[in-house]
N, C-alpha and C positions, 0 to 999 in steps of 0.2 A: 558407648557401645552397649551399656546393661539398662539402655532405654530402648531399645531394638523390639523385646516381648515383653513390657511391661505387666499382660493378663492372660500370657501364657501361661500355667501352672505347669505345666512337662517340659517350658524350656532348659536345659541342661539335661535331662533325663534322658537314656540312651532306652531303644527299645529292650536290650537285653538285661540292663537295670531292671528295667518293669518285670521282666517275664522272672528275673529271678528275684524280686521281690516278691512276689504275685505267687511264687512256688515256695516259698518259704514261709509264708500267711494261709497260704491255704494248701499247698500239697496237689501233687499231678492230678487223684480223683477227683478231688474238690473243686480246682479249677478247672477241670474238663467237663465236669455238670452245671458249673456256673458258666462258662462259654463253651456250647458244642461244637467245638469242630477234632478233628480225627487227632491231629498233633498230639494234642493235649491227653486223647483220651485212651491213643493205641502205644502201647512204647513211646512213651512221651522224654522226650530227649531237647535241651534248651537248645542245640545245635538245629536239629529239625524244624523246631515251633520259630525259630528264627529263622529260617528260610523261608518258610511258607508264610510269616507274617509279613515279613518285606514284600512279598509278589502280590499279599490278600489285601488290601483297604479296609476292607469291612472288618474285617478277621482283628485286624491292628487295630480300630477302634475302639471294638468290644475292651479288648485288652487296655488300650488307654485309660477308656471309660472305667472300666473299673479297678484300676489302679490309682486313681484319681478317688473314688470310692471308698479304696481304701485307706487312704490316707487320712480322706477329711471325717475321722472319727465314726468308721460306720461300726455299728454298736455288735456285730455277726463277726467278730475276728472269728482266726481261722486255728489251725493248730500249731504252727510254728512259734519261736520262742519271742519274747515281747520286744527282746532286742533287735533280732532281727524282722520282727513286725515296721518295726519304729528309723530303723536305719534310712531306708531311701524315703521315707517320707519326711522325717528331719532336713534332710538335703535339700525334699520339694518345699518343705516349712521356708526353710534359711535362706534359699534361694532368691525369693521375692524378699525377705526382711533384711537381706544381705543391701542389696538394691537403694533401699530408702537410708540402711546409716551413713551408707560413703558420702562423701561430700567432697 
């Protein structure tokens, strides 16, 4: 079963994982100039921006995309603490290396 998404990087990753990592790296301003849509940028609430990303395609890309981004060492961190920069990217890290040790 953990050969299902082998070169998935977000397999295990829940979209509200992202959005609160994603808020925790960069902060509601920050990610609302970095993807423009209203969510993020008017009373920005994790409740909300998860509604409307479930319903958006596009909208949930961006957000994948650069969750994804920020994982893979992009050198523009944001203002949240290292710890919690490093949290859900660790899990996306482990996730694929978890994969190759079991036998």
């Amino acid at each position: 079963m953990s050969e299902e998404q082998p070169n998935n990087p977000l397999h295990g990753q829940t979209l509200e994982m992202m959005v609160d990592s994603l808020v925790a790296r960069f902060g509601w301003t920050e990610l609302g100039r970095r993807i423009t849509i209203r969510c993020f940028a008017s009373d920005p609430s994790v409740k909300s921006s998860l509604k409307f990303l479930r319903t958006t395609p596009w909208a949930r890309k961006k957000v994948e995309d650069l969750f994804i981004a920020s994982c893979s060492g992009s050198s523009d961190a944001g203002n949240g603490t290292a710890e919690a920069q490093r949290e859900p990217c660790a899990k996306l890290e482990t996730g694929s290396s978890n994969e190759s040790v079991s036998t």
